[in-house]
C-alpha positions in Angstrom: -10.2 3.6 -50.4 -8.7 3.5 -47.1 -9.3 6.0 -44.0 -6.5 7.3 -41.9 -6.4 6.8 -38.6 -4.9 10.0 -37.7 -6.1 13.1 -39.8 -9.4 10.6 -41.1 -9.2 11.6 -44.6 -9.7 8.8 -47.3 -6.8 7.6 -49.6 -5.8 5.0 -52.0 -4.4 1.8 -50.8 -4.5 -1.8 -52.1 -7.4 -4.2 -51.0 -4.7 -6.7 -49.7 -2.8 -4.1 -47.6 -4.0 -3.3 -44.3 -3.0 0.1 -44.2 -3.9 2.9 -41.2 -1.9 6.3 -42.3 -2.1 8.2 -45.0 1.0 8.6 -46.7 1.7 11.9 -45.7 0.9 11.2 -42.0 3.0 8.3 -42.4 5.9 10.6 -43.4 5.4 12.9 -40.6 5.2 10.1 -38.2 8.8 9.0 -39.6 9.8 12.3 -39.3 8.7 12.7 -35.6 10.5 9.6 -34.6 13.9 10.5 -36.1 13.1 14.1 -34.1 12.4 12.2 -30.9 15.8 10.2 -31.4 17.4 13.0 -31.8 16.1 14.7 -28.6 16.9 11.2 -26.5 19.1 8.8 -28.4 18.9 5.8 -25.9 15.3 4.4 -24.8 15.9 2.3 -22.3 13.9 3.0 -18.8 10.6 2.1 -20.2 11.8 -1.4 -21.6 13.5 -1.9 -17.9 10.2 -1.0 -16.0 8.3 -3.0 -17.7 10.9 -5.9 -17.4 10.9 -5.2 -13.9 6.8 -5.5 -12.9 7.1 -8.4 -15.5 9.7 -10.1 -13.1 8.3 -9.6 -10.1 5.1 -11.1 -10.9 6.7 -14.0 -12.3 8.3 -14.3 -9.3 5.1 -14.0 -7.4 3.5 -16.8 -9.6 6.6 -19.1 -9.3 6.1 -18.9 -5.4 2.3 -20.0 -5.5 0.7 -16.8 -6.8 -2.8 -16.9 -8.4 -2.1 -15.8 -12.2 -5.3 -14.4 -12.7 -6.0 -13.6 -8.8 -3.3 -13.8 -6.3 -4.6 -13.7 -2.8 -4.1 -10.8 -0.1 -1.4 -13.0 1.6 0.5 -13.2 -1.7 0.1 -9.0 -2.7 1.3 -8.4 1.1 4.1 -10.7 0.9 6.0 -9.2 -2.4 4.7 -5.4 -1.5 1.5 -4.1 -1.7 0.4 -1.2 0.2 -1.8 -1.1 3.6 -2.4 1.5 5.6 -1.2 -0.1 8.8 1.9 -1.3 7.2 2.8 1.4 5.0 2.0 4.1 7.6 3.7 2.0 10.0 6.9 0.1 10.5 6.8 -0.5 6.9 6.3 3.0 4.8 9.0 1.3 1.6 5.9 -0.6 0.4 4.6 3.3 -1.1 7.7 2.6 -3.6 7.0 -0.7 -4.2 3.8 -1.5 -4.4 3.8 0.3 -8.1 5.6 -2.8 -8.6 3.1 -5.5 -7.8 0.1 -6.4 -10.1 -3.1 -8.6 -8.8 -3.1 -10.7 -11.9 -2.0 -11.3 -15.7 -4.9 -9.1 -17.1 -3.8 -5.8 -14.6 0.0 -6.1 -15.3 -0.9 -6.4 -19.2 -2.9 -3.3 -19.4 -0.9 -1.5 -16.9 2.4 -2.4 -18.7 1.0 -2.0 -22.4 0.0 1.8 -21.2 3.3 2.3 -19.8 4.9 1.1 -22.9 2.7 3.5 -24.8 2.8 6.6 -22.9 6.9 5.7 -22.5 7.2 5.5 -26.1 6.8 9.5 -25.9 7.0 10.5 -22.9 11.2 9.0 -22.4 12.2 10.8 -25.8 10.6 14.1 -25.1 12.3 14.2 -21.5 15.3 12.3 -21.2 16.2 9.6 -19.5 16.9 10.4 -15.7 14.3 12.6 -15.4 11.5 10.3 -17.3 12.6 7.4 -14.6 12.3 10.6 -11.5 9.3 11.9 -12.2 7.7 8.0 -12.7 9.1 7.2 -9.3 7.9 10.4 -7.4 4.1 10.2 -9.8 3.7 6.8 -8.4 4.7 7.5 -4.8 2.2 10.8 -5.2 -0.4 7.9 -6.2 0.5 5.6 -3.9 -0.5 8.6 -0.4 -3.5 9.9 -2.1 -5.0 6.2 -2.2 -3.4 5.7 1.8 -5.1 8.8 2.3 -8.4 8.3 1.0 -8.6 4.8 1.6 -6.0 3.9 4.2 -7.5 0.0 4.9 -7.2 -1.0 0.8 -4.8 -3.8 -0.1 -3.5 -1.7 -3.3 -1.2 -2.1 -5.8 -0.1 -1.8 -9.4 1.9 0.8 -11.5 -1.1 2.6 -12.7 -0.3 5.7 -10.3 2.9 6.2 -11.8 1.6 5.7 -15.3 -0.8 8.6 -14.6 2.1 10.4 -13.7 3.5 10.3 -17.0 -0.2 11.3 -18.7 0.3 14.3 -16.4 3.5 15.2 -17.5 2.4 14.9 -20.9 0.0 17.1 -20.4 1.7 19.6 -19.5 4.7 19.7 -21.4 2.7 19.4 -24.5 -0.1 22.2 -23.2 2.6 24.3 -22.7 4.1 23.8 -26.1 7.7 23.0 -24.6 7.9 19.4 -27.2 10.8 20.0 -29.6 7.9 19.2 -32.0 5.7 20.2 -34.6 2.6 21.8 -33.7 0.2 19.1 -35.1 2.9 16.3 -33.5 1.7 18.1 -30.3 -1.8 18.9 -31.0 -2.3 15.0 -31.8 -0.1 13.4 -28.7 -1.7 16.0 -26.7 -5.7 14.7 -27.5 -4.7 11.2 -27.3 -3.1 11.5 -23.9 -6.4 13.6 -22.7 -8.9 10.9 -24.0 -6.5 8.1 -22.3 -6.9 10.5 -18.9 -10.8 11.1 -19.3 -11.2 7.3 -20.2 -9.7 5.8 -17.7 -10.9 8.0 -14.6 -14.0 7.4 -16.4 -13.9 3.8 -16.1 -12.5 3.7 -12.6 -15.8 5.3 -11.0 -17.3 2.3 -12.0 -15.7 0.7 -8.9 -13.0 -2.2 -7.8 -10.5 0.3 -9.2 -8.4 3.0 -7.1 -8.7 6.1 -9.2 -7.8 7.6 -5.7 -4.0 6.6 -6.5 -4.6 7.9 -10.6 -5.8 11.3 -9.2 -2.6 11.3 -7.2 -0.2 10.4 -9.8 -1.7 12.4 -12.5 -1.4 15.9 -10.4 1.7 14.9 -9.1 3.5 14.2 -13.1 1.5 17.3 -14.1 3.1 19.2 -11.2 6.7 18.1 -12.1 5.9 18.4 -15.9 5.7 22.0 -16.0 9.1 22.8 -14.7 10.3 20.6 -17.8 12.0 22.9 -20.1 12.4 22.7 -23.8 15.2 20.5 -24.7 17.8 20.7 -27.6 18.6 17.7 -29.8 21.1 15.4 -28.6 21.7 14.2 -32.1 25.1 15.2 -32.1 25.9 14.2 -29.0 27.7 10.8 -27.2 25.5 8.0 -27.0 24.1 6.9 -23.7 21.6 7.9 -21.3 20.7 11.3 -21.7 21.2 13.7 -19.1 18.5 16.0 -17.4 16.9 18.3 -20.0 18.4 21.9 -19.5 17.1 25.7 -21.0 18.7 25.8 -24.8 19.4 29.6 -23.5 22.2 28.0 -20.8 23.3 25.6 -19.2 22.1 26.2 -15.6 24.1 24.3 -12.9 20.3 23.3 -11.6 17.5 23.0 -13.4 14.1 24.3 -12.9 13.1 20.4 -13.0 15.2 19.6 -11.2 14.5 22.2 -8.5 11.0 21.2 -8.8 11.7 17.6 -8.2 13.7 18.4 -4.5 10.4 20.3 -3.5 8.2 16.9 -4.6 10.7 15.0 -2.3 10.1 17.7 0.7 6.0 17.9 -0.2 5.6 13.7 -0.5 7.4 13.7 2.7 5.7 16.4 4.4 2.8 14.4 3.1 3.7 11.0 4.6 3.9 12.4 7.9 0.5 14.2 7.3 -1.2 11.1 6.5 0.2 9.4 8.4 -0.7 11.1 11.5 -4.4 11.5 10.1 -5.0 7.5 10.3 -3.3 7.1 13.6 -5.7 4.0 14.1 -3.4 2.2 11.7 -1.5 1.0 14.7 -4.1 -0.1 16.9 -4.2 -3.8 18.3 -6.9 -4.2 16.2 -4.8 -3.3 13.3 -2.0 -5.4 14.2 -4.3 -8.8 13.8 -6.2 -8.1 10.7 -2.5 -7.3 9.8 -2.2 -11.1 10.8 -4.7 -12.6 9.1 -4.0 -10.7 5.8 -0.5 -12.4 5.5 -2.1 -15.9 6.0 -2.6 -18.2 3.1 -6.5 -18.1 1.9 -7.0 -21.7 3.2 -5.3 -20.9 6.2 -7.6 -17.7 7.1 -10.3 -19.0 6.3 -9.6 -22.3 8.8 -8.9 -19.2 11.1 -11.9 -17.7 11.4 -13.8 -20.4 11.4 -12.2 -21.7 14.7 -12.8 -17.6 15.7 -16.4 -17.8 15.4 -16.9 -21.0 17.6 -14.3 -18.9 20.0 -16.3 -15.9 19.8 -19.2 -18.0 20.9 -18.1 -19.3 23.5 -18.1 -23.3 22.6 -14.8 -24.4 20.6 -14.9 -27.9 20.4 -11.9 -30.4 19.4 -12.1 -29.6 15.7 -11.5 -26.0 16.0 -8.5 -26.6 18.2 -7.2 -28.7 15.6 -7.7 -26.0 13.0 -5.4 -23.9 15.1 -2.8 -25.6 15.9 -2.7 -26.4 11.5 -2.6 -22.9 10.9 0.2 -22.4 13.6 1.8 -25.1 12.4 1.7 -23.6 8.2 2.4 -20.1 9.6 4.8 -20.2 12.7 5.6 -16.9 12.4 2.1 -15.6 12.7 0.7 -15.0 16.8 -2.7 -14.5 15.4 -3.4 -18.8 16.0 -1.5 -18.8 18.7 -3.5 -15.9 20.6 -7.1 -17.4 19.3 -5.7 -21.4 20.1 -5.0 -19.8 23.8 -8.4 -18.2 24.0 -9.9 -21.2 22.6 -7.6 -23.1 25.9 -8.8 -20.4 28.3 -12.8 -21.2 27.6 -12.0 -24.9 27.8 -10.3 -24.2 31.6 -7.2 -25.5 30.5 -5.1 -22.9 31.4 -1.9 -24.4 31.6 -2.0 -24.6 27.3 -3.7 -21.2 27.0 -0.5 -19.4 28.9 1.7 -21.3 26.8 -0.1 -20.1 23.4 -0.4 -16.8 24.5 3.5 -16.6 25.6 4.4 -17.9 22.0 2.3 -15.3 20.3 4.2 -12.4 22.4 7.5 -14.2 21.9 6.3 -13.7 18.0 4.6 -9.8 18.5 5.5 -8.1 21.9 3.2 -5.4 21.2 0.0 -6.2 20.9 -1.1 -5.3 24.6 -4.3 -7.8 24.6 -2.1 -10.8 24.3 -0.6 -9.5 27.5 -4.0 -8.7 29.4 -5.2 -12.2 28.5 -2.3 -13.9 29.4 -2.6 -12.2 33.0 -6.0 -12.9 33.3 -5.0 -17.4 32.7 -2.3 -16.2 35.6 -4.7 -14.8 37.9 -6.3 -18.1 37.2 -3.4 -20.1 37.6 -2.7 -18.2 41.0 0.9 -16.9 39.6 -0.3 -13.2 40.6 3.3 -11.8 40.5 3.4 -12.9 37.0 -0.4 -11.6 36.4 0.9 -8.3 37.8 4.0 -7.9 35.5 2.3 -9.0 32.5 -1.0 -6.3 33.1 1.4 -4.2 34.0 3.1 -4.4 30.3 -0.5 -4.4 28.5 -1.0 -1.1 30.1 2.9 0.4 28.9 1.7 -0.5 25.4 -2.0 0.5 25.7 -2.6 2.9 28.6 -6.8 2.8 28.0 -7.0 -0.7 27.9 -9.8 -1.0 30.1 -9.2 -5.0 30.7 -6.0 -4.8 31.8 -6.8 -2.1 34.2 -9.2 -4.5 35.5 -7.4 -7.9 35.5 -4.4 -5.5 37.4 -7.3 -4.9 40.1 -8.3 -8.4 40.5 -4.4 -9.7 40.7 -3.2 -6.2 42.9 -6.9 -7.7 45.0 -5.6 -11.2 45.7 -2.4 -10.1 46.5 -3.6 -8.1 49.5 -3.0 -4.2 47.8 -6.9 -2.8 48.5 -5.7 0.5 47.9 -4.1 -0.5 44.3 -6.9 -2.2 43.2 -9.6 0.5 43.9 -7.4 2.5 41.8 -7.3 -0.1 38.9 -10.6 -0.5 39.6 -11.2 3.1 39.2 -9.7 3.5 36.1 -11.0 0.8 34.5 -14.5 2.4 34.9 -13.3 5.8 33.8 -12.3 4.4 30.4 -15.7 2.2 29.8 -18.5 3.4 32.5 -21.1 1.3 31.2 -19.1 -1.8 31.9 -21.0 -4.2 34.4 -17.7 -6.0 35.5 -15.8 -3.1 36.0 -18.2 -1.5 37.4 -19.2 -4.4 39.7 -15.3 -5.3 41.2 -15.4 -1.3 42.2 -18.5 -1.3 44.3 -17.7 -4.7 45.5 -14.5 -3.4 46.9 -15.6 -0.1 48.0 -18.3 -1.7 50.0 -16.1 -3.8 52.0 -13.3 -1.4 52.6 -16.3 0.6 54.2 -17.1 -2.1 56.9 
């Protein structure tokens, strides 16, 4: 006797044959597919999305990728989201970071859910609007995880996926599935248990059920404007188009009203997001940004070199690091502003203005770069150049309290007393307990008073 793996019940099969369905579930399950057909004729999104994330991370491995781990440098560089980039100059990588997989064992699971929940989930709604409410699930995902976590490297399609479990959920709760009733009873448990299973699993950390949440309220959302769909049997083959009421056939649908306002509330979202981590586009920010898109070898020769830097003492092998790290990542100023640090404690400041003008010629806005380079000037005695290049720090970050300063000392040496109290001034205002700020103020104030 054999057990079936859908209504359990025991029946007779063969020893040799491996059998799961009794033969009456076996003819129901026939029976649902040929209904399915019938409702979509052409199932062909799911096989291209899962082309799709299989292509791109074959193209990520063909480029140097880790197959079982690729690095942060190598998720950054084909999509991923981060809040600094994604909020930022950058907000397509929402779309396609449900694109981008860290590893053979994440796409295969992802991908082999998609698949499964596609199988369904396609037929029941039709083609265009299976592919819209995918895209929109995943870009829901995709801001609740920036949201929630806005400084996570994430990635993967699972958002989307969620999406469709949602949708499923809905269509089938509402009993809107051109059917039967124990067709939608069944579809409708397994979709449940995959939901509670895998939010289940995910608390156990390393996973971001931040984006699942977000995809799975956003499909259910859009799934209950789905209405119930004739058979398109007897219709022309090709993509089916968006499912419309069997009473009429509505210019719009509800669906597809329901997907405009997703568009409007993601968007509406973005912005709110976007404006609730404004830190994303600190200075800060802007180097970890840096030091993300460096290759793991490279970063970590990096930060090496920073902490001898950050001490005070780099010696010839941490200038050598640098100028390797330039040299494998020329477009990246993060070397070139730590090199010219690295320069500046040495008292060679003819090399540290030159590293620090190559890291602006590379990123004009990060204001530090600016402040230091004034500071090597001052040095240097070029105090019109010191003056101009404060003076830009400030434009870019107005409470930079360093600049302020370093535009006292230069505005000092050129003879402006009254200028530099002022820098002086606000230099304190913006960090009081700051000795050196605090120190050029009274200085100067003191011999004004004489």
């Amino acid at each position: 006797m054999a057990k079936c793996a859908s209504c359990r019940k025991q029946f007779d099969a063969p020893f040799w044959k491996f059998a799961t369905l009794c033969p009456e579930c076996k003819s129901a399950h026939a029976d649902l597919q040929v209904k399915l057909k019938g409702l979509t004729p052409v199932f062909i999104v799911t096989p291209c999305l899962v082309g799709l994330n299989v292509l791109v991370f074959c193209l990520m491995v063909a480029t140097g990728a880790s197959v079982m781990d690729p690095g942060m440098s190598d998720l950054i560089r084909w999509g991923a989201s981060y809040g600094p980039l994604s909020l930022g100059p950058e907000p397509w990588r929402i779309v396609t970071a449900m694109f981008v997989h860290i590893g053979i064992i994440h796409l295969a699971f992802n991908m082999w859910c998609l698949w499964s929940l596609g199988a369904l989930a396609e037929r029941l709604m039709g083609n265009w609007n299976f592919l819209i409410l995918y895209l929109l699930s995943g870009v829901g995902g995709s801001l609740v995880s920036l949201w929630l976590h806005p400084r996570l490297v994430s990635a993967g399609a699972s958002g989307a996926i969620f999406g469709l479990a949602g949708s499923l959920i809905a269509l089938l709760g509402m009993k809107k599935a051109q059917i039967s009733s124990a067709a939608m009873q069944q579809a409708l448990k397994s979709v449940v248990i995959f939901v509670i299973y895998n939010l289940a699993y995910g608390m156990k950390g390393g996973i971001d059920n931040a984006a699942h949440l977000g995809g799975l309220l956003s499909g259910a959302a859009l799934g209950a404007f789905l209405p119930r769909r004739s058979s398109l049997a007897d219709s022309a083959a090709g993509l089916s188009a968006p499912p419309l009421a069997d009473s009429e056939a509505a210019m719009f649908s509800p669906f597809q009203f329901a997907g405009v306002g997703m568009c409007l509330v993601l968007f509406l979202g973005f912005k709110s997001v976007r404006n609730a981590h404004q830190a994303a586009g600190n200075s800060g920010e802007t180097m970890q940004v840096e030091l993300l898109r460096l290759k793991d070898a490279d970063r970590a020769s990096l930060q090496d070199a920073a902490k001898q830097v950050e001490g005070g003492n780099p010696d010839d092998a941490a200038i050598d690091r640098l100028k390797t790290v330039s040299a494998h990542a020329p477009s990246s100023s993060l070397a070139h502003v730590i090199l010219a640090e690295a320069y500046s404690q040495r008292k060679q400041y003819d090399q540290a203005i030159g590293e620090f003008r190559k890291a602006i010629a590379i990123q004009p806005g990060y204001a530090p770069a600016h402040a230091e380079l004034g500071l090597d000037l001052i040095r240097d005695r070029d105090y019109d150049q010191a003056i101009q290049e404060e003076r830009a720090a400030l434009r870019l970050e107005p409470k930079n309290g360093d600049a302020h300063n370093n535009l006292g000392v230069a505005l000092e040496r050129k003879g402006d007393v009254k200028g530099a109290l002022a820098e002086y001034g606000a230099a304190c205002e913006i960090d009081p307990k700051d000795e050196i700020f605090a120190g050029n103020l009274k200085r100067l104030e003191q011999q004004t008073a004489k």
